[in-house]
C-alpha positions in Angstrom: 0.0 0.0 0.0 3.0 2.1 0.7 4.4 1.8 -2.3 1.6 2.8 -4.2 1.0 5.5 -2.7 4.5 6.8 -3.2 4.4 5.7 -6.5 1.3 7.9 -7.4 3.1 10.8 -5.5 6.4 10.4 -7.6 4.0 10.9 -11.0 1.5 13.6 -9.6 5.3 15.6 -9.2 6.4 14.5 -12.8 3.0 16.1 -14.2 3.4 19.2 -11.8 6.8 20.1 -13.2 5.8 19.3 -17.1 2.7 21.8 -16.2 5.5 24.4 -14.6 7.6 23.9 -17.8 5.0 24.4 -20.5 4.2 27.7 -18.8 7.7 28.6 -18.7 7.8 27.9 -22.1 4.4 30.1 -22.9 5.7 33.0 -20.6 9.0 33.0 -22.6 7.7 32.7 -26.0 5.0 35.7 -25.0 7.2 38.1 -24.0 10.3 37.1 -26.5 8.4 36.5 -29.4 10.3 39.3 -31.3 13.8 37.4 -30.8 12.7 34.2 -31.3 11.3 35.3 -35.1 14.6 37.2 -35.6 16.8 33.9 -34.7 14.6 31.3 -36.5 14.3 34.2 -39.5 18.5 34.1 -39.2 19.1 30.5 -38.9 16.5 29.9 -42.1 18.4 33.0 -44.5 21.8 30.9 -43.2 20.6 27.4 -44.7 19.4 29.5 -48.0 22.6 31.1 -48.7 24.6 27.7 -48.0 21.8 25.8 -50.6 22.6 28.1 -52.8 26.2 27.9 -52.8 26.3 24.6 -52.9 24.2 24.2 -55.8 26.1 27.1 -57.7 29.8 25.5 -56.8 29.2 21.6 -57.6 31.8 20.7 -60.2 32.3 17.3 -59.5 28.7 16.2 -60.6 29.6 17.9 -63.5 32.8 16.6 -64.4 31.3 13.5 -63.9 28.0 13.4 -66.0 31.0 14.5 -68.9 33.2 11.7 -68.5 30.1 9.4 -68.3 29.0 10.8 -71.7 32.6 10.1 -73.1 32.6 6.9 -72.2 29.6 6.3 -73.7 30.9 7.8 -76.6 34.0 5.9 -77.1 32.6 2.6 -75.8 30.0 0.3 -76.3 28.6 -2.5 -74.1 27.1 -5.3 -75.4 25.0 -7.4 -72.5 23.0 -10.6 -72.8 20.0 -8.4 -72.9 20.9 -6.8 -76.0 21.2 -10.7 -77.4 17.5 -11.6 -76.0 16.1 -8.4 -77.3 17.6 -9.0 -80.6 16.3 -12.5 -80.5 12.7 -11.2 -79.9 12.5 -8.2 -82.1 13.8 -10.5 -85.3 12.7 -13.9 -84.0 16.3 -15.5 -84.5 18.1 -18.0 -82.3 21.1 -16.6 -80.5 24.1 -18.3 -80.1 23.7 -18.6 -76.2 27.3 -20.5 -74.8 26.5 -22.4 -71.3 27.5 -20.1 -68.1 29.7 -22.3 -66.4 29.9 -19.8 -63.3 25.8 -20.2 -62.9 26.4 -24.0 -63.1 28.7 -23.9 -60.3 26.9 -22.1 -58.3 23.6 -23.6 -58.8 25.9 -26.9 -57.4 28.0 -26.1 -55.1 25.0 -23.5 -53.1 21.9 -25.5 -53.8 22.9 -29.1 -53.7 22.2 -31.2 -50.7 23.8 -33.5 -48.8 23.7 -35.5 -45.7 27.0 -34.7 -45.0 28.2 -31.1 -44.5 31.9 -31.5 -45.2 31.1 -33.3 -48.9 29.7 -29.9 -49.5 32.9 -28.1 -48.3 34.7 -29.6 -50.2 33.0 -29.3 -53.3 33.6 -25.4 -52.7 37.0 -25.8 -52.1 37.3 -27.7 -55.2 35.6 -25.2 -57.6 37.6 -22.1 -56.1 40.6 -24.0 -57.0 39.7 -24.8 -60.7 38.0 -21.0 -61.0 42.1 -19.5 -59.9 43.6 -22.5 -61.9 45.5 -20.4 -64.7 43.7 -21.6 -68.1 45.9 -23.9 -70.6 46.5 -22.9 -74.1 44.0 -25.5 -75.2 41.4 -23.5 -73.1 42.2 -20.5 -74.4 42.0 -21.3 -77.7 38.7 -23.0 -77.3 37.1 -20.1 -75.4 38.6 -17.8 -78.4 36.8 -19.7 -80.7 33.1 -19.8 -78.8 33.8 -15.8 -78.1 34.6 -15.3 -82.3 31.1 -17.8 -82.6 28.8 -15.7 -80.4 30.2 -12.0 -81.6 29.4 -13.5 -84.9 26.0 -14.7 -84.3 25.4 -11.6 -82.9 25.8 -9.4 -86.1 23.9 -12.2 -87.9 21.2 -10.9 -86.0 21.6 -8.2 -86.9 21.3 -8.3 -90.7 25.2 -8.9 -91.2 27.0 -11.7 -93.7 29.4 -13.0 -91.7 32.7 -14.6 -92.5 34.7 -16.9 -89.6 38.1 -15.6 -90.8 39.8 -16.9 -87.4 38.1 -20.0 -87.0 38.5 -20.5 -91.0 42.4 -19.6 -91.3 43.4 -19.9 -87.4 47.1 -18.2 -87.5 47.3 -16.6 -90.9 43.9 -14.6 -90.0 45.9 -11.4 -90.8 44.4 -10.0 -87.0 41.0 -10.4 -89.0 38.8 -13.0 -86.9 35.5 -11.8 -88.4 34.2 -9.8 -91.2 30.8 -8.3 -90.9 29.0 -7.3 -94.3 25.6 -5.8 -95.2 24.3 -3.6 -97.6 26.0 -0.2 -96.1 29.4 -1.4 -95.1 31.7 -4.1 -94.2 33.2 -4.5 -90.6 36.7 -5.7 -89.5 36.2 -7.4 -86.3 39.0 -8.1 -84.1 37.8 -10.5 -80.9 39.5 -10.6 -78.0 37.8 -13.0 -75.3 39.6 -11.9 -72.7 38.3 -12.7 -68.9 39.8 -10.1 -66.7 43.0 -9.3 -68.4 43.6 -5.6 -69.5 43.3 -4.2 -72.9 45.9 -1.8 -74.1 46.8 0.5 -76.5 49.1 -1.3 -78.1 46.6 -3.7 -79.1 44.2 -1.4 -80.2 46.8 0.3 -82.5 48.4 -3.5 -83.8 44.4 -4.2 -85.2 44.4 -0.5 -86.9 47.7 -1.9 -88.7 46.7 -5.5 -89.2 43.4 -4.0 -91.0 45.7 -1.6 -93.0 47.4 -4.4 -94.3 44.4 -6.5 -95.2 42.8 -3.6 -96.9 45.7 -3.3 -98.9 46.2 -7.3 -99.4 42.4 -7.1 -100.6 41.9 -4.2 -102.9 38.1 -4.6 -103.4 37.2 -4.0 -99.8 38.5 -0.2 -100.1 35.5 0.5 -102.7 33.6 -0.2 -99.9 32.3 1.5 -96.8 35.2 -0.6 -94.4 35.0 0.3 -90.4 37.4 -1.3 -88.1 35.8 -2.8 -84.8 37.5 -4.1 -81.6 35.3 -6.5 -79.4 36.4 -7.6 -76.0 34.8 -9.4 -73.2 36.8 -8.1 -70.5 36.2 -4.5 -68.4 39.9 -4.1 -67.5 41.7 -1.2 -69.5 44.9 0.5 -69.3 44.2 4.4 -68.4 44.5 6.1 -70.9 42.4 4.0 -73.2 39.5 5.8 -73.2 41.3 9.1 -74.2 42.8 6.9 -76.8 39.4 6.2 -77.8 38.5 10.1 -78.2 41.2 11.4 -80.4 40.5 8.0 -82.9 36.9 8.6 -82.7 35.8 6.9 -86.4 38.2 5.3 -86.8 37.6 2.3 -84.8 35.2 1.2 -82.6 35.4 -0.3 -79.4 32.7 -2.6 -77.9 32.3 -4.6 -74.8 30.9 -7.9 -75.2 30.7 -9.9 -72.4 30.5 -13.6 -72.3 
């Protein structure tokens, strides 16, 4: 009973005090009304003037947007949905190579088993073949699906295409594919690449390769002839893409991946 009743006391004081407070509060707000306006009207003018010099000095968006718009400029990127859309809009079957890294993980995350460790070391076994440094047999073999599916990709897209690697294999001339339709003929230089980075120096080796194959094939100059570099991997040197700029139509790089 005691405690009850010195419970009720302890709130019947916490009510008395927020009472005294609000009309503290009420008294001070009366008779200072004036100042408070003036402060809140200062603090308010202080977050307008720093709005607006933040919005008038913001290069970095800027700079940013531009670069984005270069690199859209000098590069292209190619995804699978490009391929499915194609497929849809022209109702032709896309070259569509298996994706090994979905397969693994579809087995290695989804598969079950009664014991735990047969699991583990499944894992352990696919990171070790993922960082397992390719052979030139699988290199070669993952060339030749990468020159397949750029191909069947400009098939789609109303091209003639010629398997110039996959036909002649070293004594390609730096051709693997050329590209032809009504309007122009396209040198396509493949490069299916998986992380390693792309270069100048092989950018400027095609330009000479398809210099030499014009010249080796006299008919093609009548012809409207554009040189195009296709690579599956995102890694580039810097200064690539300003490369890219100053020999803007005069090749054209595009990302395919695969």
């Amino acid at each position: 009973m005691g405690y009850k009743y010195y419970k009720r006391k302890r709130e019947d004081k916490r009510i008395e005090a927020i009472v005294y407070l609000l009309i503290l509060a009420s008294f001070v707000m009366y008779y200072y009304r004036e100042t408070i306006i003036k402060v809140l009207g200062i603090i308010i003018g202080i977050v307008f003037v720093i709005a607006l010099l933040y919005l008038i000095f913001k290069p970095k968006s800027t700079k940013k947007s531009i670069q984005e718009t270069s690199n859209r400029n000098v590069k292209i990127i190619v995804t699978d949905e490009d391929h499915i859309t194609r497929k849809n809009e022209n109702n032709v079957k896309v070259y569509e190579p298996l994706n090994t890294q979905s397969i693994k993980n579809d087995t290695t995350q989804n598969a079950l088993h009664v014991n735990e460790n047969i699991q583990g070391m499944e894992k352990t076994f696919f990171n070790q073949m993922a960082s397992k440094k390719p052979n030139y047999q699988e290199r070669k073999k993952r060339g030749n699906d990468y020159e397949i599916h750029v191909g069947k990709y400009y098939e789609t897209q109303g091209y003639k295409v010629i398997y110039n690697g996959l036909i002649n294999g070293k004594k390609d001339n730096g051709i693997d594919l050329l590209a032809e339709n009504e309007h122009e003929t396209l040198l396509i230089q493949c490069k299916g690449w998986r992380t390693a980075e792309i270069k100048q120096k092989h950018l400027k080796e095609f330009i000479g390769n398809c210099t030499t194959y014009l010249e080796d094939n006299p008919h093609l100059k009548e012809k409207n002839t554009k040189r195009v570099f296709i690579t599956s991997s995102e890694n580039s040197e810097r200064g690539l893409d300003k490369y890219l700029t100053q020999h803007i139509g005069k090749i054209k790089y595009i990302i395919m991946p695969f």
